[in-house]
Structure formats: C-alpha cells, structure tokens
C-alpha positions as CSV (number, residue, x, y, z in Angstrom):
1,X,133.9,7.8,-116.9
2,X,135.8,5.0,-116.6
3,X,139.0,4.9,-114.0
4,X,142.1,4.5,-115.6
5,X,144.7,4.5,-113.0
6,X,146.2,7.4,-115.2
7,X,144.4,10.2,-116.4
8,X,147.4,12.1,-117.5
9,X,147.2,11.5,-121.7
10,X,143.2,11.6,-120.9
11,X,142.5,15.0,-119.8
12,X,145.7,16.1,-122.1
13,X,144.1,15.0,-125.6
14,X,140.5,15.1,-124.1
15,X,139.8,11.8,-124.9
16,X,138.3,8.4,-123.1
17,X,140.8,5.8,-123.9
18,X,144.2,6.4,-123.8
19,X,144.9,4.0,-127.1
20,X,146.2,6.6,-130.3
21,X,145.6,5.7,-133.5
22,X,149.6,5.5,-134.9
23,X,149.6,7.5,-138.6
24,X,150.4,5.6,-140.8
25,X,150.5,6.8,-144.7
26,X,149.1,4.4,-147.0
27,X,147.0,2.5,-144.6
28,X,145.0,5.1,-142.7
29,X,142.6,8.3,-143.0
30,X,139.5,9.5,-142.1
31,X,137.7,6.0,-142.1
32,X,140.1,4.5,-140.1
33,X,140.7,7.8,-137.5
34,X,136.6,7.9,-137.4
35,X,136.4,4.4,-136.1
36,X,139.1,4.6,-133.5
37,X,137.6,8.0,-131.9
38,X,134.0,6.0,-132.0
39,X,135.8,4.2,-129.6
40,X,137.1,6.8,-127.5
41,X,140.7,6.9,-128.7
42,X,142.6,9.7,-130.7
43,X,142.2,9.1,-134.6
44,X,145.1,10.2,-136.4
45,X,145.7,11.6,-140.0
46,X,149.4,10.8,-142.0
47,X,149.7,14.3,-143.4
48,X,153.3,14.1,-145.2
49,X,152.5,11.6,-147.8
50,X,149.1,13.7,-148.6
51,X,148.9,16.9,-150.2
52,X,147.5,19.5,-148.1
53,X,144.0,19.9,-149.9
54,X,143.3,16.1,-149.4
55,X,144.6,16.5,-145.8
56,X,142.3,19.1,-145.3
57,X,139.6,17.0,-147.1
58,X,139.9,14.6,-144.5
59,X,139.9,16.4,-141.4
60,X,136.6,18.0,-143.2
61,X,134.8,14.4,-143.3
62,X,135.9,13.0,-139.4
63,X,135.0,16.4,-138.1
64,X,131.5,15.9,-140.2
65,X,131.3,12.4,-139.0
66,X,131.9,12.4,-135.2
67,X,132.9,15.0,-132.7
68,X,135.7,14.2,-131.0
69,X,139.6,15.8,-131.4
70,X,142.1,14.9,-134.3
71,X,145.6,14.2,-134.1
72,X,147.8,15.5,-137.5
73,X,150.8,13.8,-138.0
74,X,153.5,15.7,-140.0
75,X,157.5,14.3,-141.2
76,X,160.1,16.8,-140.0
77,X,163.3,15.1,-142.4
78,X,165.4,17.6,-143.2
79,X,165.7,16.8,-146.9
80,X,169.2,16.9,-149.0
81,X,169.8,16.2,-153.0
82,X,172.0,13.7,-153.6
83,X,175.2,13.5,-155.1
84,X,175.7,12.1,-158.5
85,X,178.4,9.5,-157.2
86,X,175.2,8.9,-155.0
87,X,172.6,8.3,-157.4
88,X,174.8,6.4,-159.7
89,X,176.1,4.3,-156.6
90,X,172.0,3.4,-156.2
91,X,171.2,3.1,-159.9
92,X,174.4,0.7,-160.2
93,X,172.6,-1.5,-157.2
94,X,169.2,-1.7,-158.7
95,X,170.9,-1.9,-162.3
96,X,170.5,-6.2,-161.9
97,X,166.3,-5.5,-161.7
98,X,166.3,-2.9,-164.1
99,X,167.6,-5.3,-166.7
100,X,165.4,-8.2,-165.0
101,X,162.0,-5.8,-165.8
102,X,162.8,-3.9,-168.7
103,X,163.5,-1.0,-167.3
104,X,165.3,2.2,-168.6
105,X,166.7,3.7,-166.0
106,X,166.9,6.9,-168.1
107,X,163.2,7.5,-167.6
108,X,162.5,6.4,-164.0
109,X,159.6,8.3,-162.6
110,X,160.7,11.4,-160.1
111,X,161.4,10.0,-156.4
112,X,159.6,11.5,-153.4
113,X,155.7,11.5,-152.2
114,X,156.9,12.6,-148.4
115,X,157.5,16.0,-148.1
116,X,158.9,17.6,-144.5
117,X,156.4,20.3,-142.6
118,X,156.5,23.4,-144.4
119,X,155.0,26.6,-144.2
120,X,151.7,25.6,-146.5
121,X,151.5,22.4,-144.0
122,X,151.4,24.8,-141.1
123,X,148.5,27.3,-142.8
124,X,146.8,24.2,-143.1
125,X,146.8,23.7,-139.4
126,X,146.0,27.0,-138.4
127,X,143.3,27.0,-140.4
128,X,142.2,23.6,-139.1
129,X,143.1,24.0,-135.4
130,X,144.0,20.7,-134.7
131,X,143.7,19.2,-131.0
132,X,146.9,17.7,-131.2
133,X,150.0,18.1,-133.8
134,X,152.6,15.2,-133.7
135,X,156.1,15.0,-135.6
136,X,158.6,12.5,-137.0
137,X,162.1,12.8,-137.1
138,X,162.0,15.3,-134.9
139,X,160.7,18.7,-134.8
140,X,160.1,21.5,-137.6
141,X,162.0,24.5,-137.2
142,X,161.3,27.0,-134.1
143,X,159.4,29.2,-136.4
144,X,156.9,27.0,-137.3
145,X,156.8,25.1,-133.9
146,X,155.7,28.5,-132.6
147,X,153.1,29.2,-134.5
148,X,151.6,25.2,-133.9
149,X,151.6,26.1,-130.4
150,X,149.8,29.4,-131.0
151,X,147.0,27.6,-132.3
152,X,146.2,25.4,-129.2
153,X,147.3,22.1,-130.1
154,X,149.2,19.6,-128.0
155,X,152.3,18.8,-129.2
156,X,153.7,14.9,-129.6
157,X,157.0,14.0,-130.7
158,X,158.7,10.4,-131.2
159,X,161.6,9.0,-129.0
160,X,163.7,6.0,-129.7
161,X,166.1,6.4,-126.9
162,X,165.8,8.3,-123.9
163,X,168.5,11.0,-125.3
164,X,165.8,11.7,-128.2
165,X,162.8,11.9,-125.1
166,X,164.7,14.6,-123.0
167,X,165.5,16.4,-125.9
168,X,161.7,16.5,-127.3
169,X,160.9,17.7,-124.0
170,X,163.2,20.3,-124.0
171,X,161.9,21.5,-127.3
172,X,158.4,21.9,-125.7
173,X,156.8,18.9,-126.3
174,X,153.4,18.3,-124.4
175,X,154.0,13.9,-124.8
176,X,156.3,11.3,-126.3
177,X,155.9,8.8,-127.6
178,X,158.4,6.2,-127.0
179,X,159.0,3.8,-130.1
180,X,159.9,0.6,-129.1
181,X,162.4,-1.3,-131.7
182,X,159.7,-4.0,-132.1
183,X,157.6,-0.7,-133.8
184,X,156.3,-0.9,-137.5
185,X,156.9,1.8,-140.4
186,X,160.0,4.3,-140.3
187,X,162.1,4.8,-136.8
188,X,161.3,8.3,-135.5
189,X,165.5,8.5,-134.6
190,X,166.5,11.8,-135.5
191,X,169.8,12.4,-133.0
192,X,171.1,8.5,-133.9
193,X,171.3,5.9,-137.0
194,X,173.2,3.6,-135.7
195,X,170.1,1.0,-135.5
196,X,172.2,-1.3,-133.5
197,X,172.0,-0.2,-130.7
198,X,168.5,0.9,-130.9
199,X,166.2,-0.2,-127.3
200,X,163.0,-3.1,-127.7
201,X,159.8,-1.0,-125.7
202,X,160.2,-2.4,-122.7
203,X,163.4,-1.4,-121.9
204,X,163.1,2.0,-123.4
205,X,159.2,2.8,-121.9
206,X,160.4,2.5,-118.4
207,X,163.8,4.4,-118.5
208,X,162.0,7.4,-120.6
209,X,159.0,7.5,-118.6
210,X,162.0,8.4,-115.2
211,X,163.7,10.4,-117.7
212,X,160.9,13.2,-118.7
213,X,157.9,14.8,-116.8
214,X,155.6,14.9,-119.7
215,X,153.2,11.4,-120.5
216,X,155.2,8.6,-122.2
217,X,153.0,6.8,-125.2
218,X,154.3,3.4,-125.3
219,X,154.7,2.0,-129.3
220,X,155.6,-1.3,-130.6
221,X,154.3,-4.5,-131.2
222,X,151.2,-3.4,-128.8
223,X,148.2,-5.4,-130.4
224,X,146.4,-6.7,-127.7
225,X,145.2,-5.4,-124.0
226,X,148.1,-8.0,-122.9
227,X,150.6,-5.7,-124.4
228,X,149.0,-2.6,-123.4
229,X,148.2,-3.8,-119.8
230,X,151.7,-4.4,-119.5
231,X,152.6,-0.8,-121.1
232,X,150.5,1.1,-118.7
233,X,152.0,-1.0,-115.6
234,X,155.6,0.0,-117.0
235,X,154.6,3.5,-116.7
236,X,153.2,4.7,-120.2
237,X,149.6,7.0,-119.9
238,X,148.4,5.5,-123.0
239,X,149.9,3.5,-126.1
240,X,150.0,4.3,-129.8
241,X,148.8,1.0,-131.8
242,X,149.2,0.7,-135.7
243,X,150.0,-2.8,-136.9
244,X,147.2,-4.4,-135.1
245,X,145.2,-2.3,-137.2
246,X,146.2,-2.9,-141.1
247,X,143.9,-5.7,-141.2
248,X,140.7,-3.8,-140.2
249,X,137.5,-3.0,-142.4
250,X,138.7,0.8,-142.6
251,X,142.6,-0.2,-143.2
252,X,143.3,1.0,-147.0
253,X,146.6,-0.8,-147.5
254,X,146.8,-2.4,-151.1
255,X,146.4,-5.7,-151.4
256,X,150.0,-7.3,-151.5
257,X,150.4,-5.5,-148.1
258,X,147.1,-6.7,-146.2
259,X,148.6,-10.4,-147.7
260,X,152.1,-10.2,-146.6
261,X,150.4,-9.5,-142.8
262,X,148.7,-12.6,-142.9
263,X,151.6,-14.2,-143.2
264,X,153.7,-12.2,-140.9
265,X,155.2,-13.9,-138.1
266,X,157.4,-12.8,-134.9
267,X,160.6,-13.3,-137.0
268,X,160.4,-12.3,-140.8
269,X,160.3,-8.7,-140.5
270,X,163.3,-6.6,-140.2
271,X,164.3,-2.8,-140.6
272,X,165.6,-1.7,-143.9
273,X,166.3,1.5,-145.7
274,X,166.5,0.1,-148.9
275,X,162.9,0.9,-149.7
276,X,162.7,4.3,-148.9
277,X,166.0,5.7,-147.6
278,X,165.5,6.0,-144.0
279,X,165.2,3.1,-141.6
280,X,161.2,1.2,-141.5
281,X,160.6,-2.0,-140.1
282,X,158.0,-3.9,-142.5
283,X,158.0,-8.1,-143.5
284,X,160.7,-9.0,-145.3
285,X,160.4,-9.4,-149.0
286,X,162.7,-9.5,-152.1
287,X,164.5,-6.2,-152.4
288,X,165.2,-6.2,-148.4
289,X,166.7,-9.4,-148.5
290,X,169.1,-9.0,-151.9
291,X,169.4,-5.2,-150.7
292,X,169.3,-5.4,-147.6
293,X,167.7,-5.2,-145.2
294,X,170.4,-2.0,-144.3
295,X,172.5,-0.9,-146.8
296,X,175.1,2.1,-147.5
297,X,173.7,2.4,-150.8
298,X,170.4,3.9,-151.1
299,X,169.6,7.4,-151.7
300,X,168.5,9.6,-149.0
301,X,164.8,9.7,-147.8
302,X,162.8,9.9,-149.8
303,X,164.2,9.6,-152.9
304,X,165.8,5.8,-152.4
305,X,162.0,4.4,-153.3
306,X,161.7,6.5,-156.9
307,X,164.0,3.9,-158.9
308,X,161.8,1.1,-157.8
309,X,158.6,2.4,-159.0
310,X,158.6,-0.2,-161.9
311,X,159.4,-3.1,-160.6
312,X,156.9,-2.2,-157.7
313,X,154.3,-1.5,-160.4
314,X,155.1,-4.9,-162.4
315,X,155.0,-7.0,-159.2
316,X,152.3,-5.9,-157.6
317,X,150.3,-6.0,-160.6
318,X,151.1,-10.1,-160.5
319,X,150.3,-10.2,-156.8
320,X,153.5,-9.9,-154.9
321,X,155.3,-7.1,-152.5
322,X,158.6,-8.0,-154.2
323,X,159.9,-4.1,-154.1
324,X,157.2,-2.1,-151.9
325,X,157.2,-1.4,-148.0
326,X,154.8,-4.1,-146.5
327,X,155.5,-2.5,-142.9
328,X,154.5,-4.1,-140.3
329,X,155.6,-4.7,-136.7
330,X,157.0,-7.6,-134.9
331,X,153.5,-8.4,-133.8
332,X,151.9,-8.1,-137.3
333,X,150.7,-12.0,-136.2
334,X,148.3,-10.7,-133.8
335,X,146.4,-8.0,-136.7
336,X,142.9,-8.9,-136.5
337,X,140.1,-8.9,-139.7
338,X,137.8,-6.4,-137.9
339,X,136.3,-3.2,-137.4
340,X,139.1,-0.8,-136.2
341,X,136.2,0.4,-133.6
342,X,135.7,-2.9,-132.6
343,X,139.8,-3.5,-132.2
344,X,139.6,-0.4,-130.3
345,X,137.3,-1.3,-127.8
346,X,138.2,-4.8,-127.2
347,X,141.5,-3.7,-126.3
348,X,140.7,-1.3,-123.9
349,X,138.5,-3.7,-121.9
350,X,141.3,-6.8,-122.0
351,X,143.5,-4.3,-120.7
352,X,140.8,-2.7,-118.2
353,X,140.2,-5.9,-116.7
354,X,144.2,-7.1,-116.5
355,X,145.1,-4.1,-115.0
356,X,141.7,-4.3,-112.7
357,X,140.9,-7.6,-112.2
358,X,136.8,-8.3,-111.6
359,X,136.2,-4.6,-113.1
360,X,135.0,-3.7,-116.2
361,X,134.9,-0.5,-118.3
C-alpha cells in the first residue's frame, strides 16, 4: 500500500490514490470514471444533466467493469421561473443573434437539461447504494439528505470560501471540497455571488483545511503532480482533477470543446453566466465576450442556455464554440491527449516522488 503521508480521504472513500475524478456533465461517464478507478482514484458520474435510467445505466457498466466504489454527483439549485420582464430582458439581449441566424424567437426550444436532486434522484441512489454522494450548490433538503446517509454513502459538498466549508460541515458533510477560483465548470457558491471577491486555491485550501475537521479536497487548475504535491503539502487529503482530463481517450466532450482546450491558455478563460445562468468558468468565446463574461441579464440557471440552442446548433455545425460552454480551467494548457488511467497514474507518482523525494509508489 503505498504511504501517503495522509490516509484520511483513503480509508474514507476506500480508495488508493487520493486524486477524485471531478463530474463533469458532458465530458465524463462510465468510460472515463472506469479508467480513473483502474488507477486507484474515485470515478465519478455527473448525474443532474442525465436522466435517472441512463444514470443508473452507467453505474450498471463501471460496477460490471471494475470493482471499486463510485462517486454520484447530484446539482442541489433551487430552481425559480422567471419573470416575463426577465425573459424578455434576455430575449431583447440575444434579439441581435436571433436576427444574425434566422432565428424565431417564438419557437426557441424549452430551456433546461439540469435538473436539482429530487426524490426520483434519491430512489435511484438507494437502489444503487453509492460509496459516496457529492452535491453542488449546496445541499438537498434535510429530508432527502437523511435518507442519502441511511444508505451508507459518504457525503461531499463544494466550498468556495471558508463560510460555505463550515457550513457544509455543519450540515453533516463527511469532506469538502474546496474550489479554488482557478476551477473549471460552474462555481459550487451557494451562500455568495458576488464573484469578486471569490479566493484562488491556494489561499482558500489552507484557511478551510484550519477552518473544518472533516478532509479538504483541493480543486482548481490541479493538472499535474506539481500542483497536487503542492495541494497535499497545503493541507488537502486528496485533490479533485477535471480539466486535465477533457483531452483523454475516454473524455466525450464534442468536438468544438476538445478544440477550444488545445488552444486554451493561462489567460483566455473567464467565468460567465451568460451561457447558462449561473457562474462557470470555461475559454472565452463569442457570446461571453459580447455578453459577458458576467452579466445582469440572463435568465436563471438553467434556463439562460435554452435561447441559444440555435445559434449553438448552427455554429457548431461549422466548427466553432461561438455560443456553447467550452469550460475549462485556468490550467486547461496542461490537458494531456491520453488515457485518463494513464493521467491518473502519472500524476500520482510525480506527486509521490515530490512530496517523497528518492521514493516511489
């Protein structure tokens, strides 16, 4: 076994290597969760953006693949209609591309695809009996966190201050993971927006980690065993990687997203709401930069990405990420073409040896 100087995360999650898999919806599933746990990590399954029979067809092909626990990631929004001074205030925005693309905004498709945790969502993992559960924005209801926790699993929520960490633990989380400002995909904020005055990882990881008696996850721009050497020395018991991952074998990101990494860079990504409502950090592209990146104007998540269905559809079609999230971290650079197991692994022992030089796993 080998000796991580902390075991904590280890023995919580029964795993080897304390790297997670982050969830991410559109780019990972089974494949990708499969090939981290080869490696000893926790694979993770984006269960929101899913409906609950494909979730459950997943979880049915890792647990038929390799035997080794599953992480199920669920949203925890707490979803609102909007206004009609709302939706025309967002229409009147896009109203410029609608007339661009041909589009009737009469007929724009219905907005949504993420859906908070529910009761059916909760079945689903009772019947499954996860390892571990994790949430976003938050945590569902008391009810239903109750009934998680009767099922065995660990439970994970994301911080992005210190406030949001002691308030997770409070709530009865078993880990947190701190989510660094650097982090790809939508902020897990749920006590703040004010993305201003939101904390990189390495000032947030070490304050949290004095903050709470439960392990810290460190997440953000961690794509190499540099970055999660440096994690674990600041205190985290493991780190939650995603970015570093869209390029692998097992990624399933659409084209126009796995291109826009290749050019991504330390400083053309930003956080936006414009593309779905709530704020993501991803590579900049059209909409975020005429939109955006933040704006007043969008509807609330998840609705604020409906409207741009068609010109997402049109420009994609031609090659280009003009109106979709291309998310992506701050170190989207370091994404490597490669088997996520081999990612995995390679990580781990750059790391390994940094932390304990002349040693190897």
């Amino acid at each position: 076994m080998p000796a991580w100087h902390d075991r904590r995360l280890l023995d919580l999650f029964r795993i080897d290597t304390p790297i997670l898999l982050a969830p991410m919806a559109g780019s990972g599933g089974s494949a990708l969760a499969i090939a981290v746990a080869k490696a000893g990590g926790l694979g993770s399954i984006p269960c929101s953006s899913i409906t609950v029979e494909k979730a459950t067809a997943e979880v049915a092909t890792f647990r038929g693949t390799v035997a080794a626990p599953i992480n199920l990631n669920f949203f925890s929004h707490q979803p609102r209609m909007p206004t009609e001074t709302e939706q025309a205030r967002w229409l009147g925005r896009l109203a410029p591309y609608f007339k661009e693309f041909g589009v009737d905004p009469s007929g724009l498709p219905a907005a949504g695809g993420r859906a908070p945790f529910d009761d059916a969502m909760c079945r689903m993992v009772e019947s499954l009996k996860p390892e571990v559960v994790s949430f976003h924005f938050g945590l569902p209801d008391r009810e239903l966190l109750h009934r998680v926790k009767a099922t065995g699993a660990k439970i994970v929520g994301t911080a992005t201050t210190v406030a949001e960490g002691r308030w997770l633990v409070d709530h009865g989380v078993d880990a947190v993971v701190a989510q660094g400002n650097e982090a790809g995909g939508h902020r897990g904020n749920f006590l703040t927006d004010d993305m201003a005055t939101q904390p990189g990882l390495f000032a947030l990881l070490p304050q949290l980690v004095d903050a709470v008696d439960v392990p810290v996850i460190a997440a953000g721009a961690i794509a190499d065993g540099r970055g999660m050497a440096a994690a674990l020395m600041l205190g985290a018991a493991g780190v939650q990687v995603g970015t570093a991952y869209l390029l692998s074998d097992e990624s399933v990101s659409v084209p126009v997203h796995k291109a826009a990494l290749k050019e991504a860079r330390d400083d053309n990504t930003a956080v936006t709401n414009v593309l779905t409502g709530r704020p993501a950090r991803g590579v900049l592209n059209r909409i975020m930069r005429e939109v955006g990146p933040l704006s007043d104007d969008p509807l609330p998540f998840p609705l604020a990405g409906g409207p741009l269905a068609p010109m997402r559809a049109v420009t994609e079609k031609a090659g280009q990420g003009d109106f979709q999230p291309l998310w992506s971290g701050q170190a989207g650079a370091l994404a490597r073409e490669a088997g996520a197991e081999s990612i995995t692994r390679m990580m781990a022992e750059e790391a390994f040896k940094l932390i304990h030089p002349g040693r190897g796993l």
